[in-house]
Structures are given as C-alpha cells and as structure tokens.
C-alpha angles and dihedrals in degrees: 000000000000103000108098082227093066097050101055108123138184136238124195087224085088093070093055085261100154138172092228123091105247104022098146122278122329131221123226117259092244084052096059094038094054085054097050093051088055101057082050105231119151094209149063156155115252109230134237116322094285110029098100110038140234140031107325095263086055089050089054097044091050096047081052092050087056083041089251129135126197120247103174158307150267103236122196115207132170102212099160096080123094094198093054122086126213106199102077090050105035089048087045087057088041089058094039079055087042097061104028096042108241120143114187126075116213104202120194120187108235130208081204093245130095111257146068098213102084139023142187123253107247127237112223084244090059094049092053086051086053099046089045088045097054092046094060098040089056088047092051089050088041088058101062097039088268118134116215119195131179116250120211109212139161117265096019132099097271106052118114131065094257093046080055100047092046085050095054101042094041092057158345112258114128129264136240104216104213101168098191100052082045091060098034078055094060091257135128109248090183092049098054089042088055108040096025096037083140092052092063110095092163139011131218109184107197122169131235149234099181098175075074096039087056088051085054094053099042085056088246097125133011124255091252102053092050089060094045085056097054094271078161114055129192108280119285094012085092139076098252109114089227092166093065096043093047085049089044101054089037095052086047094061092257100155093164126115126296105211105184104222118213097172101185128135125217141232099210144344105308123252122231119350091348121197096347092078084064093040097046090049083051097054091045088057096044082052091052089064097061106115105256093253099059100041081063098044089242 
C-alpha cells in the first residue's frame, strides 16, 4: 500500500462526532458510516468510547457491514497525575484494538476536564510524570504490535510550540502530525514535517482559517467558538500549506495513513447532503497530491 490514494482514512470528528458534552449536534452512527461508505474509503478511526456501539466484536462486525475497518482511535489520557494509573485504561483500549482490529493509538494528553478552552500550568514534577506516563504508555502499546503516537491538540497538555518541541526532544514516542491543531498552537506544521519526517507515525490534515486561529491564541475567542465559526475549513480553502507537508512526508519515506480532518460542530441536524460534501471536496484535493505516476498507476 504505497499510492496516497490508498491511504486516505476517515475520522468520525468530521461529522461533528467529539468527545466533549455539548459539542454541537451529533449524527447517528448509521448516518456517518453511510457516508463514509460513499466516499469510498476502507478505514477509519473509531470515535470517541461510545461513538460506535456495542461490545468491541459488535463494533467490528458493524464497521464490516458499511465495508470499513478500524484503524485506529483518539484516545484521551491524563498523564500528568501522580495518583492516576495507566495501566487499567491504556490495556482496556489495547483489548478494544485487539479485538476490533485497529492499530494505531491516538494519545492526547488530557487535562482530565471536559474542554478545550482552558488548561493547568504544569509543575516540572508533573511534566516528568507525563513524560514517564506517555512512554509507557507507547511501550505497552509497543508490546502487543500497536503503535501509539502523541496527539497535539488544543486544550490539552501538549498544545504550544514550546509543549511540542519539549515532547519531541524529551523522548521518542511517535507523533501525530495534525497539522490544523499545530497551526491553531502556534506551531509550523510545515517545519516539523520537513526536519522530524521519522518521527510521524500518523497524519491529521486539517485545514485552516487563521485569521480565527490568531483570535484563539490572542485570548480573543475561545477555542470553541472558533470552531463553531468554521475555524477548519475544507481542505485546501485555508491557509495551511498541505501540499508541502504531503511532499515532504512522502519524499521522506512516510507510507502511513492520511485522515482529512474537518473538526466543526453543529448546531442541528444538517439539511440536505450535510458534511460529506466537505468531506468529499477534502479527499479530491488530497487525491490531487498523489505524484502523476502514480495517480495513473505508471
């Protein structure tokens, strides 16, 4: 599986599917997986706990019946705590891969509440906790074929420049390239796909507004809002340079999975076709990268 074209994934975040309580409306699971069979991908992330139902088996059987495997999750941690273990919760999400399949752990580094619009100051104690945590974390995934990769995201632990740049030189778990929370972050997305390529283990393109993102980082306007107001655009509407970061990970050898990211929530069930159209314009210009000989199978 070397063709781009072959390694464009879906994520249920697209739909407005989140992990958050009150994220704006939220699709049925039949809803998101007809789409997804339409665009006519074969993989996809599985949402947040919840999002597909049933035991783990019942949530591989149901992604078959739409022609979808799992390839993996978004995994929310808190790492930072002492007093937490994360053994009981990182080997219950091994088993849940085990058994559906999926292969690639999406960590995100949780401040344990549920938003994204505000986060503690860490002491230097609770950073080495984290660091310690994530590692283990990565070597317990490591242990059963799983690869576990740390995710950037806005209002987590690991959000800024700087928090990305500690994570990378402090050890050597992998990274999840998202390249829209990176930017929102205040960090180069082009400029970690071009000097770290061996670190990617996994790629999010998300597309961005960054007269909004700059609005999210000068305090003016909450992360959320900015989302509610279209902070993601469809690929290749926003200011992210996506075609140097898709050369430069596939000049560098990356042959992993490209998931188009459209993070929006919204405010009530969609009229007409919804969020595939978006998604649907995204993948066609993610296509569009693919080196002409290999779009035509020379």
């Amino acid at each position: 599986m070397t063709r781009l074209a072959d390694r464009i994934a879906a994520a249920p975040a697209s739909w407005g599917i989140c992990e958050l309580p009150d994220w704006g409306y939220q699709l049925p699971v039949d809803r998101v997986l007809a789409d997804m069979r339409e665009l006519g991908v074969r993989a996809t992330e599985l949402g947040p706990e919840g999002f597909i139902p049933g035991a783990p088996a019942e949530q591989r059987e149901l992604l078959e019946s739409y022609g979808l495997t799992a390839l993996g999750e978004f995994c929310p941690l808190v790492l930072h705590e002492s007093s937490i273990s994360i053994e009981a919760p990182v080997n219950e999400i091994l088993e849940r891969f085990r058994v559906t399949g999926a292969d690639m752990m999406v960590i995100a580094v949780a401040t344990g509440a549920d938003t994204y619009d505000r986060r503690p100051e860490l002491s230097a104690e609770q950073w080495q906790t984290l660091t310690d945590n994530l590692q283990r974390a990565e070597a317990l995934a490591r242990e059963r074929g799983i690869i576990a990769c740390v995710h950037p995201h806005m209002g987590t632990l690991i959000q800024t420049a700087e928090e990305v740049e500690r994570i990378l030189d402090s050890c050597e778990v992998p990274l999840c390239l998202d390249t829209g929370h990176l930017t929102v972050g205040g960090a180069d997305a082009v400029a970690i796909a071009r000097s770290v390529p061996e670190r990617i283990a996994h790629a999010h393109l998300k597309d961005v507004d960054t007269r909004l993102a700059a609005a999210v980082q000068d305090g003016s306007l909450d992360y959320s809002e900015a989302v509610r107001r279209g902070l993601y655009t469809t690929l290749g509407a926003g200011d992210v340079d996506l075609t140097s970061i898709v050369q430069s990970l596939e000049g560098a050898g990356y042959r992993g999975w490209y998931v188009p990211e459209l993070d929006q929530m919204l405010p009530g069930e969609p009229e007409g076709a919804g969020p595939i159209s978006g998604i649907r314009a995204s993948m066609e210009f993610l296509r569009s990268l693919e080196p002409a000989g290999d779009r035509d199978g020379s």
